[in-house]
C-alpha positions in Angstrom: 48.9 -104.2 88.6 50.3 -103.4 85.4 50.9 -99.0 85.0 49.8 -99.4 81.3 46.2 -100.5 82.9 46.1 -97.7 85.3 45.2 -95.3 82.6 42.8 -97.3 80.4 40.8 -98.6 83.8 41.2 -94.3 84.1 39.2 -93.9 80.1 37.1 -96.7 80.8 35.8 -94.9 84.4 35.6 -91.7 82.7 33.9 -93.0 79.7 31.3 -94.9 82.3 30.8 -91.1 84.4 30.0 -89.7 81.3 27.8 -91.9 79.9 25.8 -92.1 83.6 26.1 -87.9 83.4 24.1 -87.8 79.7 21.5 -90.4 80.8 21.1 -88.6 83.9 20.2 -85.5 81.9 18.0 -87.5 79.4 16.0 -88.5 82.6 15.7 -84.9 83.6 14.4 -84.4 80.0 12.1 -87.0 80.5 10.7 -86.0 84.0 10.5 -82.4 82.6 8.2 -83.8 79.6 6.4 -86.1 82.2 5.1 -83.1 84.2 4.1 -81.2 81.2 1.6 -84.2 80.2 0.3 -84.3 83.4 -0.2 -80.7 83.7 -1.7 -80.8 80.1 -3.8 -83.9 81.4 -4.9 -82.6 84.1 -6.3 -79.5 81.8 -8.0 -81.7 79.9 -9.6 -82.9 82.2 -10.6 -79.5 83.4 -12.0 -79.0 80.1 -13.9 -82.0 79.8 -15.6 -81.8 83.5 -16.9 -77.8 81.5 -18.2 -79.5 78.5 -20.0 -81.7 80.5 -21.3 -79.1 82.4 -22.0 -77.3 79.4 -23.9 -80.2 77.7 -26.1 -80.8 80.8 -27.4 -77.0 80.7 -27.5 -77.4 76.7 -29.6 -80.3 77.2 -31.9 -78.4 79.7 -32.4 -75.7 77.4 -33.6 -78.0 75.2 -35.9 -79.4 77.2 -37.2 -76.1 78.4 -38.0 -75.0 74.8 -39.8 -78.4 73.5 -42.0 -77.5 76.5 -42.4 -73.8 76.0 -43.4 -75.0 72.3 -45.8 -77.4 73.8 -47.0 -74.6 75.9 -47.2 -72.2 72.6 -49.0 -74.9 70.8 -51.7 -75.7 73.5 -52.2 -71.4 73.9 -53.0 -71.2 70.6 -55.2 -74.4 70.4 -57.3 -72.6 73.4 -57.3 -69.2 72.0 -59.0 -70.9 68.4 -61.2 -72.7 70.2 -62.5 -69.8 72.5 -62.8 -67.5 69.2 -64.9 -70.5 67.8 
């Protein structure tokens, strides 16, 4: 093998480690944002399952005072009937 190839096969190998050492950090970069959007996914989630939650008892509420109005209404219809 010609010694003049020795060192640029040498550049070329070192050029090759070095561009396989930055993608290998760019892939840690990458994992490192992965796991923050699954963490923040997985918050979301969190959030949404209380919102739900918070909506169903929101909606009960509601319920419970359209019926407690009924119930106001009807009282008040009996009491003006009894005093007539």
């Amino acid at each position: 093998m010609d010694e003049s190839a020795v060192p640029s096969i040498r550049e070329l190998i070192d050029r090759i480690d070095s561009a396989l050492a930055a993608d290998d950090g760019e892939i840690s970069t990458l994992r490192a944002e992965l796991d923050k959007f699954r963490d923040e996914n997985t918050r979301l989630h969190e959030v949404e399952e209380q919102l739900e939650y918070y909506f169903a008892l929101c909606r009960a509420q509601s319920e419970m005072l359209k019926e407690s109005a009924d119930l106001q209404a009807r009282t008040l219809a009996l009491l003006l009937d009894k005093t007539n």
